[in-house]
C-alpha positions in Angstrom: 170.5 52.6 85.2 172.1 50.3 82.5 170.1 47.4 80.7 172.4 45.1 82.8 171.8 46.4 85.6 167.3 46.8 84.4 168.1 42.8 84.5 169.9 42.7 87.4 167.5 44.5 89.1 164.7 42.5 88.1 166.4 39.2 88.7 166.9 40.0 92.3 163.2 41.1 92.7 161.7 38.1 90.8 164.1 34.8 92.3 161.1 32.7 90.6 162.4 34.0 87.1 165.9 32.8 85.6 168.8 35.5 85.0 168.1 34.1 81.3 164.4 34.5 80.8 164.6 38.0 82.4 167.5 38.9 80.0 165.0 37.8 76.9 162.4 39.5 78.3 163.5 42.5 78.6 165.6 42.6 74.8 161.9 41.5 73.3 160.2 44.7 75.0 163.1 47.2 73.6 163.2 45.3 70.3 159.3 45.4 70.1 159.1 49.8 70.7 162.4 50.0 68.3 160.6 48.2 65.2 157.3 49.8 66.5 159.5 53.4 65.9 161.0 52.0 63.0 157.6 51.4 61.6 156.2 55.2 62.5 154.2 54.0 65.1 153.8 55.0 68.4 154.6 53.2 71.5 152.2 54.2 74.5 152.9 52.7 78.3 150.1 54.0 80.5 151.5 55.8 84.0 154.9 55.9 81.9 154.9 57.4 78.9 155.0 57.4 75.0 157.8 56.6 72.7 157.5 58.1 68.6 159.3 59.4 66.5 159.1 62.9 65.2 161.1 63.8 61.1 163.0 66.7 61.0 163.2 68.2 58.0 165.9 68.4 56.0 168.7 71.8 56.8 171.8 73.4 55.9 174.5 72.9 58.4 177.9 73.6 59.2 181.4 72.7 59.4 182.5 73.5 62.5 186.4 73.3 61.8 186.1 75.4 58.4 182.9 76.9 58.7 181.6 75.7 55.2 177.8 75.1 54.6 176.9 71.3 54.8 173.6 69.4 53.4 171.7 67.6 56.1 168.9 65.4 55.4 165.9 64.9 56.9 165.7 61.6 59.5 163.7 60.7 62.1 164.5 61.0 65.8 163.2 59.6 68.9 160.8 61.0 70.9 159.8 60.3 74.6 157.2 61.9 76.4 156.4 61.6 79.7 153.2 60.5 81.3 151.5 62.2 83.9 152.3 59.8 86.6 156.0 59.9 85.6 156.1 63.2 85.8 154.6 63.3 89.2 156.9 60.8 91.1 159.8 62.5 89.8 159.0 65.9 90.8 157.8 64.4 93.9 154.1 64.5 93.6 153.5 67.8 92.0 153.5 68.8 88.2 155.1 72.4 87.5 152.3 75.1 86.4 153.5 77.2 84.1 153.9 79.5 87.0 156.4 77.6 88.4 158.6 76.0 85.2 159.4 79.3 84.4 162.6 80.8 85.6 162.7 83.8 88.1 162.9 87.1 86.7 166.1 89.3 87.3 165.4 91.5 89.6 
């Protein structure tokens, strides 16, 4: 689902609210977690999830047409994790055991 179509979306399930005031809304929630991430801080929605961001540390990479050794720097990247309830009603109601998220041996 695009943003446009988040709005759309909403807009249809909420005739009470303008196309307009449903647009604002929902750039103010995204705007608020990326400075919140921006910031360091983390972003928890109960039932959804959490939004932070994790550094990686700085690496040696590589060209991939020549093959030479490349500095990378360290940066932060987003992170989402799930929430339990997430995670439930996408795996329709049940949370893989270890057991279960492995993958089957060879026989």
């Amino acid at each position: 689902m695009t943003k446009s179509e988040l709005i759309a979306h909403l807009a249809a399930e909420n005739p009470h609210l303008r196309q307009p005031d449903i647009e604002l809304i929902v750039a103010t929630i995204f705007e608020e977690i990326t400075a919140a991430l921006a910031r360091g801080d983390r972003v928890e929605l109960r039932g959804f999830g959490a939004f932070s961001a994790k550094q990686r540390d700085a690496r040696t990479g590589r060209n991939p047409r020549t093959g030479a050794a490349v500095p990378v720097e360290g940066k932060a990247v987003p992170y989402f994790k799930p929430g339990k309830e997430l995670r439930e009603r996408v795996n329709g109601g049940q949370i893989p055991t270890a057991r279960t998220a492995r993958a089957p041996a060879n026989p």
